[in-house]
C-alpha positions as CSV (number, residue, x, y, z in Angstrom):
1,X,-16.9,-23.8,44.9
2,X,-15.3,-26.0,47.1
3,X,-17.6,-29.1,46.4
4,X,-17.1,-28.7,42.8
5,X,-13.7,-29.1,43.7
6,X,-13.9,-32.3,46.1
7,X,-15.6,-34.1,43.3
8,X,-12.8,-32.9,40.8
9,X,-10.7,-34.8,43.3
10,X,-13.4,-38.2,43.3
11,X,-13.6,-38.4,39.7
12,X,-9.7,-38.6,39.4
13,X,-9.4,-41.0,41.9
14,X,-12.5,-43.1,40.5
15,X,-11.3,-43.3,37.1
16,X,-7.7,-43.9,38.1
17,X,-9.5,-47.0,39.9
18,X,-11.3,-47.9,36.7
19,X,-8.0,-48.3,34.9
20,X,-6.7,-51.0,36.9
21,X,-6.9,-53.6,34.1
22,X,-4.7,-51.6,32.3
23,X,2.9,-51.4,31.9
24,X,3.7,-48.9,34.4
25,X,4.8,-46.0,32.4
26,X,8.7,-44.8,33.1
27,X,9.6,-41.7,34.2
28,X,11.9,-41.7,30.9
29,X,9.0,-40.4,29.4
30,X,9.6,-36.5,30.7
31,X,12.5,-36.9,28.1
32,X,12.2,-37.4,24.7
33,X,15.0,-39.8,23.4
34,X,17.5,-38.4,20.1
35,X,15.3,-38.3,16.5
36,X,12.3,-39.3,18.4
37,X,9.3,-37.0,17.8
38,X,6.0,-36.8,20.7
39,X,2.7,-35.0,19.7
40,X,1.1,-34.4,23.3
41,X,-2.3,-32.9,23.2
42,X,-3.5,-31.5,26.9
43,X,-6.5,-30.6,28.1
44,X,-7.2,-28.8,31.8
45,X,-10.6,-27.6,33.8
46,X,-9.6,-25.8,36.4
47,X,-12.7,-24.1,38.6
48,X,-11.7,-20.7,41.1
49,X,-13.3,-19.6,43.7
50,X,-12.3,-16.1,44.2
51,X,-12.5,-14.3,47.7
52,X,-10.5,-11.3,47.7
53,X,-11.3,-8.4,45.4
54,X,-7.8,-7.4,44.4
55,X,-6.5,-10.3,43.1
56,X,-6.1,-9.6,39.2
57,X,-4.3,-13.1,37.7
58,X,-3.5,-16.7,38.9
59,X,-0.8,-18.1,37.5
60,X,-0.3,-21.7,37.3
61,X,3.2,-22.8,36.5
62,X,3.3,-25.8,34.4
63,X,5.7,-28.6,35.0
64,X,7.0,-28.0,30.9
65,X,8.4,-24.4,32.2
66,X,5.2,-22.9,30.9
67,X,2.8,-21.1,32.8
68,X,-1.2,-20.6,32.6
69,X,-2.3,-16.6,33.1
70,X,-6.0,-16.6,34.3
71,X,-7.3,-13.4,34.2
72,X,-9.8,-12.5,37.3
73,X,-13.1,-10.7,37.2
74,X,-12.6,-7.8,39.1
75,X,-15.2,-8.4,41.7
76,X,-14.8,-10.5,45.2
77,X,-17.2,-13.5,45.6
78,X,-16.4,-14.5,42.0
79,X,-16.6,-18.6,40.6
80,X,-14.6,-19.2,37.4
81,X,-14.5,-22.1,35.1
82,X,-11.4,-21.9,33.1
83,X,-10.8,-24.6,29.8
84,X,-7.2,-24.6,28.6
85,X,-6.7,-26.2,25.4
86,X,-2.9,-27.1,24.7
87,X,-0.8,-29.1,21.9
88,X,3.1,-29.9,22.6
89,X,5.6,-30.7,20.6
90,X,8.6,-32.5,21.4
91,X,11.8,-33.7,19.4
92,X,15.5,-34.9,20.8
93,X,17.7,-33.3,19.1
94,X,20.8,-35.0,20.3
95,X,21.1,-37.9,22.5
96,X,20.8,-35.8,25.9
97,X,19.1,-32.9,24.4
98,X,15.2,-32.1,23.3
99,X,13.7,-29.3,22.6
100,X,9.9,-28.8,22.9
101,X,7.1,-25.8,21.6
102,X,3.5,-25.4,23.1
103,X,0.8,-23.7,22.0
104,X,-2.5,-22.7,24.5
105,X,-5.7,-21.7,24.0
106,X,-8.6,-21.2,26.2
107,X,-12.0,-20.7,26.6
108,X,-13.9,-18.8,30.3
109,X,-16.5,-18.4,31.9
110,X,-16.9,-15.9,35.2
111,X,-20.1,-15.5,37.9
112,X,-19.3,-12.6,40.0
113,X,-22.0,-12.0,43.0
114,X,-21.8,-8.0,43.7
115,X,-23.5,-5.8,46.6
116,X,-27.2,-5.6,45.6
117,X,-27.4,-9.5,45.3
118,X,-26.7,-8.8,41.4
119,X,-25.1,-11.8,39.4
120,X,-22.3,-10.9,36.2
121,X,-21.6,-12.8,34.0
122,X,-19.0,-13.0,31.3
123,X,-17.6,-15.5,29.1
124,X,-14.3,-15.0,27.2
125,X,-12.3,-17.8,24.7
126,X,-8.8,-16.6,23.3
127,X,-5.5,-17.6,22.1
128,X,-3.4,-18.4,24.7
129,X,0.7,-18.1,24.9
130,X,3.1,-19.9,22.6
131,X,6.3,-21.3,24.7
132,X,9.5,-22.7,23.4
133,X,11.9,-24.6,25.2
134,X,15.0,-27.2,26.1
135,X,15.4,-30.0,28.7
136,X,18.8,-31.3,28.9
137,X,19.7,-34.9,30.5
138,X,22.2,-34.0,32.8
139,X,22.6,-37.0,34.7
140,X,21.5,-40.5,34.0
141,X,20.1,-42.5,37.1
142,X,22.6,-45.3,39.3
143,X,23.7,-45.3,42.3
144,X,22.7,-41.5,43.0
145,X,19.4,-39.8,41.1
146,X,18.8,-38.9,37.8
147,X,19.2,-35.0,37.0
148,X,17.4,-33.2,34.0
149,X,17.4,-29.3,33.7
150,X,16.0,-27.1,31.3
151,X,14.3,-23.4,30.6
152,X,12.1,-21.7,28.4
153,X,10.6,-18.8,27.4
154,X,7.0,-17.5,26.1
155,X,7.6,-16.1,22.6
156,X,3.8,-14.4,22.7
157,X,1.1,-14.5,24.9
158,X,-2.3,-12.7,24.8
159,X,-3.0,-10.3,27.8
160,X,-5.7,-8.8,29.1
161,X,-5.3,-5.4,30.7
162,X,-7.6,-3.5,33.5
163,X,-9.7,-1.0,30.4
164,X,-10.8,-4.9,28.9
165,X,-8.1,-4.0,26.0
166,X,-5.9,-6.8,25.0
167,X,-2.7,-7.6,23.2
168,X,-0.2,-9.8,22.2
169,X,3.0,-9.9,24.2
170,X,6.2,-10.9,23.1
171,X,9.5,-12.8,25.1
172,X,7.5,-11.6,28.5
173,X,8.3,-14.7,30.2
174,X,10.6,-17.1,31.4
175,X,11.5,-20.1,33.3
176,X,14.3,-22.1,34.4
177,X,13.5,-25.6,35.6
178,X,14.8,-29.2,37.1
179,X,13.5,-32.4,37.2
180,X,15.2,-35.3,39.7
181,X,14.0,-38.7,40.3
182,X,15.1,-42.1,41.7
183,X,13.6,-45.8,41.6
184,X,13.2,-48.4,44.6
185,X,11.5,-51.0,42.1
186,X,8.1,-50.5,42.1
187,X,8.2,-46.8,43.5
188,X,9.8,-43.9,42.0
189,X,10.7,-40.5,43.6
190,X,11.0,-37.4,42.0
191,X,11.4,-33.6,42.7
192,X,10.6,-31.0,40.6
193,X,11.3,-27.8,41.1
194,X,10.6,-24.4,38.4
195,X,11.7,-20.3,38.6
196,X,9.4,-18.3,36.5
197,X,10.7,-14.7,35.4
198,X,7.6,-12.4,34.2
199,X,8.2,-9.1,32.5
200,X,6.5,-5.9,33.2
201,X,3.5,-5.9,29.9
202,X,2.3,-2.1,28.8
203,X,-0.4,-1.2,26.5
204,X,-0.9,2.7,25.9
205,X,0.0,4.1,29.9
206,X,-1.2,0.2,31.3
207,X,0.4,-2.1,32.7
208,X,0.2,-5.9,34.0
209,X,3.2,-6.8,36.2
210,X,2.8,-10.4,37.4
211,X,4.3,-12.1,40.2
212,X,7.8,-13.9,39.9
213,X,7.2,-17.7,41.5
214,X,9.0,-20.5,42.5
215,X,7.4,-23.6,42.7
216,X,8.9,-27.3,44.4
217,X,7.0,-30.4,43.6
218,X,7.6,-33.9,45.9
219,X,5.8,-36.7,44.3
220,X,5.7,-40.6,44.7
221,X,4.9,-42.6,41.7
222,X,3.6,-46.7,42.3
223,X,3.7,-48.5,39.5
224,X,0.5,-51.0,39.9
225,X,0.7,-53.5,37.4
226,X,3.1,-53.6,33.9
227,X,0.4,-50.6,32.2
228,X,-0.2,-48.3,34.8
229,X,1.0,-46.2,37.6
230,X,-0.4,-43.5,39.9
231,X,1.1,-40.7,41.8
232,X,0.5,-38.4,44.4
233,X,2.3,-35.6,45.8
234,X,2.2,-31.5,46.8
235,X,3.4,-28.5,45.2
236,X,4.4,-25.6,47.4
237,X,4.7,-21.9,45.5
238,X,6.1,-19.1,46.3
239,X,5.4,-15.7,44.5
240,X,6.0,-12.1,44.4
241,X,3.8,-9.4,44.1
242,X,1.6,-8.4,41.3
243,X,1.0,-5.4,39.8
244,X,-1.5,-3.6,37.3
245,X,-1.1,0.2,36.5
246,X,1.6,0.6,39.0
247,X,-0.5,-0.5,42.0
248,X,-0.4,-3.6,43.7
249,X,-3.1,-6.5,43.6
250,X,-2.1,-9.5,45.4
251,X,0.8,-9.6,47.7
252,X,3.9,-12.0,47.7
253,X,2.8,-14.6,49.7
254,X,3.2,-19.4,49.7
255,X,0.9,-21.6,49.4
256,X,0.6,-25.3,48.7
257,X,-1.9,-27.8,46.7
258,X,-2.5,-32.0,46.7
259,X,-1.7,-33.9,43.8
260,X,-2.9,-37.4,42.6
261,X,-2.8,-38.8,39.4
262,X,-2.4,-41.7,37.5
263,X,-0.6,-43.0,33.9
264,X,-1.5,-45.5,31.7
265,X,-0.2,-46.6,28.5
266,X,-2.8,-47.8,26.2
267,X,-0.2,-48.9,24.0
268,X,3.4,-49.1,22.9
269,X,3.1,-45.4,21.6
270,X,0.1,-44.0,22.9
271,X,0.1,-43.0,27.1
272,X,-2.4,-41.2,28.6
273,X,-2.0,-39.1,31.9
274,X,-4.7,-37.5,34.2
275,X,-4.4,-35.4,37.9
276,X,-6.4,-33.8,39.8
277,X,-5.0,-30.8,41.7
278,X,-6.7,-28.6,44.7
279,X,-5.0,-25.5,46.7
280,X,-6.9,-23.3,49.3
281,X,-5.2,-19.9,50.0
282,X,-6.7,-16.4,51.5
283,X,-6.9,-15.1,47.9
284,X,-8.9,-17.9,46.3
285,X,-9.4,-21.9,45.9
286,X,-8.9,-24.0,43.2
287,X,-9.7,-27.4,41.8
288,X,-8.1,-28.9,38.2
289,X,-8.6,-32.0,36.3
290,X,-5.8,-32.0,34.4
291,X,-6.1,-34.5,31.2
292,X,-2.9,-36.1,28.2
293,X,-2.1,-38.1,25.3
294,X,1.3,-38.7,24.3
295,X,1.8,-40.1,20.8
296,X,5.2,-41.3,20.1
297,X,6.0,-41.3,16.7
């Protein structure tokens, strides 16, 4: 609901003010420097309010290349809290070059209000996807922005299809991705920007076709003092149709969503990062608290 959302919002910018005590991490640290090796361990709450009754997934690209499916009751009037559980990996390879892996998991849990003023409810926990990847430092920041460019692809991912069946998927989905940024000492600019290719998925005369997207990130980073820095920005998507059993359940369509967040490194190889994220569309709204550590070793 959308006050469970304006307090996701709060509590991020609360806590970010709690912090305040607390060297302003670089943006280096979307790169993982040549025989360096980063555990990252991510955790997100994202809470949907669903208004329209065809809408069958929301996809939430992911600024790794990787994308979150959340499958949708199929009922309008529908509040979902959905817990994603993810580890990444990341090692450079070469001196410009790393290559990363991520694993998801997740746990649900739908209310659906149907005609009747009848509640249903339904609670779900699975294996997620498993993505593998490459982010390549093309250019090194001077005079003109830094560039780094990368892709990935999911080798499997569980889905869900309209019977309730499920099954893994494999090399269903995949995305090609940039990164830019630029520093006026103590603010930092940077543009994202991420094309996510999604496969047709088929189970016995089924089938899940989900929406191609393109998503373009602005975002401002200040660093505060030398061990923390927050962030804010927005994220406009664009997306194709989807698709389930050859009929169409949400139509191509943009929208756009706040950012803020905030980074702070608790030590020389331990940084944590937390944002809160809210988008409002005619399909559905959302609210995510988005929560990392990032252990250097």
């Amino acid at each position: 609901m959308l006050q469970n959302q304006i307090k996701l919002l709060l509590i991020s910018f609360l806590f970010s003010l709690t912090l305040l005590h607390a060297k302003p991490v670089s943006v280096d640290e979307i790169f993982t420097q040549r025989q360096q090796f980063k555990i990252l361990a991510s955790f997100s709450y994202i809470n949907i309010n669903r208004k329209e009754l065809v809408l069958s997934t929301i996809s939430v690209p992911q600024a790794n290349g990787s994308a979150i499916q959340i499958p949708c009751v199929s009922h309008a009037n529908v509040n979902q809290d959905y817990l994603n559980f993810g580890l990444q990996m990341r090692y450079g390879v070469y001196k410009r070059v790393e290559l990363f892996t991520i694993v998801n998991a997740f746990w649900q849990n739908s209310i659906a209000h149907v005609n009747g003023g009848g509640i249903v409810s339904q609670n779900r926990g699975d294996f997620g996807s498993w993505n593998l990847g490459v982010l390549v430092q093309a250019k090194k920041e001077g005079k003109a922005p830094s560039l780094f460019v990368g892709g990935s692809m999911d080798l499997l991912d569980q889905t869900m299809f309209s019977n309730n069946s499920k099954a893994l998927q494999y090399f269903k989905g995949f995305s090609i991705f940039a990164t830019s940024f630029y520093t006026i000492d103590p603010i930092v600019l940077l543009l994202q920007a991420n094309f996510r290719l999604n496969l047709n998925k088929t189970l016995d005369g089924l089938s899940i076709n989900n929406a191609e997207t393109f998503t373009l990130s602005p975002m401002v980073y200040f660093a505060v003092n030398p061990y923390i820095s927050l962030n804010c920005g927005i994220k406009y998507q664009y997306k194709t149709q989807d698709s389930m059993d050859g009929v169409m359940v949400s139509p191509q369509g943009s929208s756009l969503s706040y950012v803020f967040g905030v980074a702070y490194e608790i030590k020389a190889k331990l940084i944590f990062f937390a944002d809160a994220e809210y988008k409002n569309t005619s399909e559905y709204s959302a609210g995510a608290l988005n929560i990392t550590l990032s252990y250097r070793i």
